[in-house]
C-alpha positions in Angstrom: -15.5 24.1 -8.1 -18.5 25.9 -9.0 -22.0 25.2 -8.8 -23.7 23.6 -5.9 -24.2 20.6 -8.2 -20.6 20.4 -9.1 -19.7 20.3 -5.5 -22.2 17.6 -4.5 -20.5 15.5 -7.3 -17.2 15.8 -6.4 -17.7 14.8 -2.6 -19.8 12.2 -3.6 -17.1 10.9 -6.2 -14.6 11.3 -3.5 -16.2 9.4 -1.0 -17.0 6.7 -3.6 -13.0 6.9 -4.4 -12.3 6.5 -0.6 -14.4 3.3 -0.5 -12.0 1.6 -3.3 -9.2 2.4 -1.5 -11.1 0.9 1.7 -12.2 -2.0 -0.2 -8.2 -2.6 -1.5 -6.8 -2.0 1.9 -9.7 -4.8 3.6 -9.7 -7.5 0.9 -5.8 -8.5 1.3 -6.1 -7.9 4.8 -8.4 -10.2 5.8 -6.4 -13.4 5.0 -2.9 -12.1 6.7 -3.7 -12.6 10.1 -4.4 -16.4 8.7 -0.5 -16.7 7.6 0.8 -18.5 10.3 -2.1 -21.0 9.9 -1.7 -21.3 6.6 1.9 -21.7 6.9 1.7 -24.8 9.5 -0.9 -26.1 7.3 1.1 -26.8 4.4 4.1 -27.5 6.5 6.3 -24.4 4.6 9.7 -23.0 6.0 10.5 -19.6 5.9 12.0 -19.7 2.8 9.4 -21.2 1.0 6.7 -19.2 2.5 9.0 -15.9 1.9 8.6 -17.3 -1.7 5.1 -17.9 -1.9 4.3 -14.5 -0.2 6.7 -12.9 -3.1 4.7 -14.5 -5.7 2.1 -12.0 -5.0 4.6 -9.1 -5.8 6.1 -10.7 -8.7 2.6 -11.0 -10.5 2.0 -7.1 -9.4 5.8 -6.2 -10.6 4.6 -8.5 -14.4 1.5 -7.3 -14.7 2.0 -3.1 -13.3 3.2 -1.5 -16.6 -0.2 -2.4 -18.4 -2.5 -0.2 -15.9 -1.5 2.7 -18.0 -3.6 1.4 -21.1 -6.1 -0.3 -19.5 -7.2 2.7 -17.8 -6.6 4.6 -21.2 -8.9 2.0 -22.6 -11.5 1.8 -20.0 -11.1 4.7 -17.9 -9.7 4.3 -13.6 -13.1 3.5 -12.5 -13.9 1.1 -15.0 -10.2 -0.5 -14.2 -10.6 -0.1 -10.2 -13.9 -2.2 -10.1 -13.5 -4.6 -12.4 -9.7 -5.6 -10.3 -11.1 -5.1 -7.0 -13.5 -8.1 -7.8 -10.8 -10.4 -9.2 -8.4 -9.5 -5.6 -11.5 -11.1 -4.0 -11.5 -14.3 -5.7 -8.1 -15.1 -5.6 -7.6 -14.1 -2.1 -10.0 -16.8 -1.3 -8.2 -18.9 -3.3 -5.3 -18.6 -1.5 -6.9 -19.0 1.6 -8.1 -22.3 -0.2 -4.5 -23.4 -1.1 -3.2 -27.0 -0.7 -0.1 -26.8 -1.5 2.6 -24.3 -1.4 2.5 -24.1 -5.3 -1.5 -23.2 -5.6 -0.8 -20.6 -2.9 1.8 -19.0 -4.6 -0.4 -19.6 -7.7 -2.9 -17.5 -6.4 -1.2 -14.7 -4.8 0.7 -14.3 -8.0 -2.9 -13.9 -9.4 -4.5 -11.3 -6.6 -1.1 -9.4 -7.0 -1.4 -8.7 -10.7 -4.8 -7.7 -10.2 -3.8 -5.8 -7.2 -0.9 -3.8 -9.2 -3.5 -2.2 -11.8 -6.1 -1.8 -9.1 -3.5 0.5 -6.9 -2.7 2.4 -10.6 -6.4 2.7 -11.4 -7.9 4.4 -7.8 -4.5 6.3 -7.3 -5.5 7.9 -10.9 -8.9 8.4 -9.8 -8.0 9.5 -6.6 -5.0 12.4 -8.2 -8.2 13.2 -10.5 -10.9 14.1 -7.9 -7.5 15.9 -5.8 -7.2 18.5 -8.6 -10.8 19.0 -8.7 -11.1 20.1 -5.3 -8.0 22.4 -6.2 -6.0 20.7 -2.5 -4.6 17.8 -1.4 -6.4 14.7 -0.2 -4.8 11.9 -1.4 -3.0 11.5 2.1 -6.2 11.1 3.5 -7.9 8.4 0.6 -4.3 6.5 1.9 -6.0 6.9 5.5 -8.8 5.2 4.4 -6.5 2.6 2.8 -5.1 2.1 5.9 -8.2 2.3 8.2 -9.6 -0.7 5.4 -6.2 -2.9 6.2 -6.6 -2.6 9.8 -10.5 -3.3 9.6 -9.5 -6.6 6.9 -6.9 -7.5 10.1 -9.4 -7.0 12.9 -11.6 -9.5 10.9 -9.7 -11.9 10.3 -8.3 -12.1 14.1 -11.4 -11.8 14.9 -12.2 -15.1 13.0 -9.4 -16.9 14.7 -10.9 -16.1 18.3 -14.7 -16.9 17.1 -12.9 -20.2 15.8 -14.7 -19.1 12.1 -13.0 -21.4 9.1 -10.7 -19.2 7.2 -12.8 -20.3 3.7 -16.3 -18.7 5.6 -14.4 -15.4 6.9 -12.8 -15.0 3.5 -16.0 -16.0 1.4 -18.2 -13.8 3.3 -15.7 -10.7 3.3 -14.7 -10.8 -0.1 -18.3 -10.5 -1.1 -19.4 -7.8 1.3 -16.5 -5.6 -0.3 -17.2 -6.6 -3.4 -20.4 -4.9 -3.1 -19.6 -1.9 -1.4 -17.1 -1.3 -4.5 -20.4 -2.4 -7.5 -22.4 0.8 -5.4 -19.3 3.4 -5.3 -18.8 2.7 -9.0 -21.9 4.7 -9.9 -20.8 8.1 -7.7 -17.3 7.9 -9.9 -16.2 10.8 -11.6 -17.2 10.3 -15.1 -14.9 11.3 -18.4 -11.7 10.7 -19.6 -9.0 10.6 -16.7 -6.6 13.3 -18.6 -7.4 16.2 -20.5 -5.6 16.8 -23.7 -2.4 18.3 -22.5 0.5 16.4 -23.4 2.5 16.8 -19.9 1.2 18.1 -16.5 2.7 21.4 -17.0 1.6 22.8 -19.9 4.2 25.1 -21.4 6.4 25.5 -18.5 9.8 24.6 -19.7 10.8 20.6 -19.9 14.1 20.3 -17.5 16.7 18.0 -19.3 14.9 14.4 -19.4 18.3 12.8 -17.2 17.3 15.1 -14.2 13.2 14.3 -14.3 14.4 10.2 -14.5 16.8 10.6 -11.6 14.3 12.2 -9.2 12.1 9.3 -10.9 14.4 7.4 -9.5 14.9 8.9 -5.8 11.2 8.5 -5.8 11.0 5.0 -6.9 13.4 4.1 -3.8 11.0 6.3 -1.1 8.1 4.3 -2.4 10.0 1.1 -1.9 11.0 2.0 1.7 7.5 2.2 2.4 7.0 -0.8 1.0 9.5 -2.6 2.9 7.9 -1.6 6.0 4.2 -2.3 4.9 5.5 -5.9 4.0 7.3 -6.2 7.1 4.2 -5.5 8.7 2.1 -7.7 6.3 4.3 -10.4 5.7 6.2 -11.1 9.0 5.0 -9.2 12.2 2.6 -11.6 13.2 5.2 -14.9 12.6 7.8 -12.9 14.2 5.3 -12.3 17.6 3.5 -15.5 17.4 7.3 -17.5 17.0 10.4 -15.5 17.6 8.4 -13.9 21.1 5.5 -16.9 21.9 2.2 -14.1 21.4 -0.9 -16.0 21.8 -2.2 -16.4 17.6 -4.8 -13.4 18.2 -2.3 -11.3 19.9 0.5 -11.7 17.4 -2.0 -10.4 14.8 -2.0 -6.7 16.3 1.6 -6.2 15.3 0.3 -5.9 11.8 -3.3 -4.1 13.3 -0.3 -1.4 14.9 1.4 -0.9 12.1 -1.6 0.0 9.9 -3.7 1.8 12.3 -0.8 4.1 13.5 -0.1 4.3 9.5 -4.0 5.4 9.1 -3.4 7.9 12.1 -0.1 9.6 10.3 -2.0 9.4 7.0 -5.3 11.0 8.8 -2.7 13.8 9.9 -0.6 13.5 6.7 -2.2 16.5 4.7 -1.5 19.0 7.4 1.5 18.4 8.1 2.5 18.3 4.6 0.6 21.9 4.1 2.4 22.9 7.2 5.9 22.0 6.7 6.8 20.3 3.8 6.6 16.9 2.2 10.3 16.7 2.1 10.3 17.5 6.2 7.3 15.2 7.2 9.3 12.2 4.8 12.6 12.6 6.4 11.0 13.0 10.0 9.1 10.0 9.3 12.2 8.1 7.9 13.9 8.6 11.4 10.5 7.4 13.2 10.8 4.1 11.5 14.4 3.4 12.0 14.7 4.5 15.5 11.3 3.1 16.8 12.3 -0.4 14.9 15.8 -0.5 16.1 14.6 -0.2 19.8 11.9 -2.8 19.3 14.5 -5.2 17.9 17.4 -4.7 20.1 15.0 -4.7 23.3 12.5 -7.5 22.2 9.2 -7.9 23.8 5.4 -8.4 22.7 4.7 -5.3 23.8 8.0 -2.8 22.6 7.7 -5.0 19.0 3.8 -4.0 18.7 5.3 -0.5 19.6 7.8 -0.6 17.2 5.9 -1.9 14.4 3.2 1.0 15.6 6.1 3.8 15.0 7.4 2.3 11.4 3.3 2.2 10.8 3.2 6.1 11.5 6.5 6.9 10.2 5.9 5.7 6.9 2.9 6.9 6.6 3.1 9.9 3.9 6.1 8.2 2.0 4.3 6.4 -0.8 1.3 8.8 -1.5 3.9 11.6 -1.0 6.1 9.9 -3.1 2.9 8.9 -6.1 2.1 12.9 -6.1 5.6 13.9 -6.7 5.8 11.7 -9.6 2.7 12.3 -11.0 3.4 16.2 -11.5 6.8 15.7 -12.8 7.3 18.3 -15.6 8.5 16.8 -19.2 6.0 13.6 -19.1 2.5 12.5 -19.9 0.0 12.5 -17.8 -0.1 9.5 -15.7 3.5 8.2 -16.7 5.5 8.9 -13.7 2.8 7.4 -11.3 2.7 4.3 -13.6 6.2 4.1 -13.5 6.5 4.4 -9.7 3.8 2.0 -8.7 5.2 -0.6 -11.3 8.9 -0.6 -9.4 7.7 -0.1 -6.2 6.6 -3.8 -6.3 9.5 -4.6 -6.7 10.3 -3.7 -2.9 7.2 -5.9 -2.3 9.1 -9.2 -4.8 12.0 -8.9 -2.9 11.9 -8.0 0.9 9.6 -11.2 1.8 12.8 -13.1 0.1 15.5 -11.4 1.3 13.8 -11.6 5.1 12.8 -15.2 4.6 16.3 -15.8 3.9 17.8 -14.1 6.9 15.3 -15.6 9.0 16.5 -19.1 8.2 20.0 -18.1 8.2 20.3 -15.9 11.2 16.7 -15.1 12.2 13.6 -13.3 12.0 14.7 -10.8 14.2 17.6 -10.2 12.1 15.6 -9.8 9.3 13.4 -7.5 10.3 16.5 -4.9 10.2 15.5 -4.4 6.6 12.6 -1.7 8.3 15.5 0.2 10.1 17.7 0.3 6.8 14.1 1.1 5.1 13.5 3.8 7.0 17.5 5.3 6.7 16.6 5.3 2.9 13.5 7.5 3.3 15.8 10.3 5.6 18.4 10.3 2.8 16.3 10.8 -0.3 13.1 13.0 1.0 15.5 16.2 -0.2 13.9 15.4 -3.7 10.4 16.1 -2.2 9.0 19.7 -2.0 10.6 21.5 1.0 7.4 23.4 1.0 3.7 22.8 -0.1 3.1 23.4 -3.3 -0.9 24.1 -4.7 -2.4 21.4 -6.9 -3.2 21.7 -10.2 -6.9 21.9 -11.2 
């Protein structure tokens, strides 16, 4: 790393990295625990909310494949910022909605900006990873996590205090808005990607089908995660506060559970992954989610369901950033290509699992819905073997 200078930068630009990915967890989070409200407000059945909640993913799915030039354009910090402040405004908007249509107008809006905003600090993030010359980006996901669960615990907090939705959002949206205008300035500064064509230099390209099938395998592990983060997002609290009768602030901590025991495996994520393996710590945390889930579904409770969303929280805690790294240093493709790729598809777990369980939920039910985290989680045991069985060092 160098001089003494050099090193004061980089923790200083990682720190200033870590509060974007605070700031992206806590913006979104803020107006979830407000779903159910929201929902009887407008008078919306499962369906049509499952829709309206998709909307955001189908503006992250349209708008995903132009982060690539933007940040080519403007550079990931420039890019992170500038998105960060548009998720605030339409996530008020949203909470603003009054109709189904302006709220599905709006998500579709925060997710598009969302999409390029994950790109953007995940770039940023990779960067600052291979100038420390070791992995962190489990622990910037932490920090991710530990802003969700902070976004959740204000807005719950809100509906105790009896504080309007439009305040809580308002006043949230531009406290993070400024702690992201001050990290910008502690940013590494530079283009994102040196020179080199592919992140391997002259190593040897393997035959372009292989590198697009482990694409591929990695693209599905990213989307299992996502199923279970949206499960958590999307439905935990409607499934505790309806299906089981929670109290409004109590059904809220199924989604606090699953993104604080998600913060606590990502917090861990690092050493274990140093220790024994991304494609050990995925498949173990594959089996936590489906197990943990299953039980909390076939024994239902308020108590075993916050449990079981906790476990699907902590089990799926390494399988997105596990799976972004993995793409990012496949061999045969430009720099930034494969994570671009990746996070682009991976919303497409996000489009569709708040439709297919809205679906379910009106045929069947909730409960039978939720199955899609167990099935999820199946998916992450069967595909981690294209992860690194062992750590591997990162490239500076």
């Amino acid at each position: 790393m160098g001089t003494p200078e050099l090193d004061v930068r980089l923790r200083r630009a990682r720190v200033a990295t870590a509060a974007l990915f605070l700031t992206n967890g806590a913006l979104f989070a803020n107006l979830l625990p407000r779903y159910p409200e929201i929902k009887a407000d407008l008078g919306l059945s499962n369906t049509a909310f499952g829709l309206a909640v998709a909307a955001f993913s189908a503006g992250a799915l349209l708008s995903g494949a132009t982060a690539a030039a933007l940040i080519r354009r403007y550079r990931s910090s420039v890019v992170a910022v500038t998105t960060s402040v548009l998720i605030a405004v339409f996530v008020v908007a949203a909470g603003l909605a009054p109709s189904g249509v302006t709220l599905a107008a709006a998500l579709f809006c925060a997710g598009a900006a969302d999409a390029v905003t994950d790109v953007a600090q995940n770039v940023h993030g990779l960067r600052v990873q291979r100038a420390y010359g070791r992995f962190i980006i489990n622990s910037l996901h932490a920090v991710w996590s530990s802003g969700a669960v902070l976004g959740g615990l204000i807005g719950a907090g809100a509906i105790y205090l009896g504080i309007p939705r439009e305040a809580q959002l308002a006043v949230s949206g531009v406290l993070f808005v400024a702690v992201c205008v001050i990290a910008y300035r502690f940013l590494l500064t530079g283009p994102d990607h040196d020179g080199d064509p592919t992140p391997h230099g002259n190593q040897p390209r393997p035959p372009i089908r292989s590198v697009h099938l482990v694409l591929a395998a990695l693209v599905a592990i990213a989307i299992a995660g996502a199923v279970v983060e949206d499960a958590g997002s999307s439905w935990a609290t409607l499934y505790l506060h309806n299906s089981l009768s929670a109290p409004a602030a109590i059904a809220a901590l199924g989604y606090v559970a699953m993104i604080g025991f998600q913060f606590i495996g990502r917090v861990l994520g690092d050493r274990m992954v140093d220790r024994w393996g991304q494609r050990a710590v995925a498949s173990a945390g594959g089996l936590i989610i489906a197990v943990g889930m299953a039980a909390a579904l076939a024994f239902p409770s308020v108590p075993g369901t916050i449990a079981g969303f906790a476990a699907a929280g902590f089990g799926s805690a390494t399988l997105i950033p596990g799976a972004m790294h993995a793409a990012d240093e496949l061999p045969g493709l430009r720099p930034g290509t494969g994570l671009t790729v990746l996070s682009w598809l991976m919303r497409a777990g996000f489009l569709g699992s708040p439709i297919v369980v809205g679906a379910v939920a009106d045929a069947v039910s909730l409960r039978a819905g939720l199955l899609s985290v167990v099935a999820a989680g199946l998916v992450a045991v069967v595909l981690a073997r294209v992860l690194s069985p062992r750590s591997q060092s990162v490239r500076s």
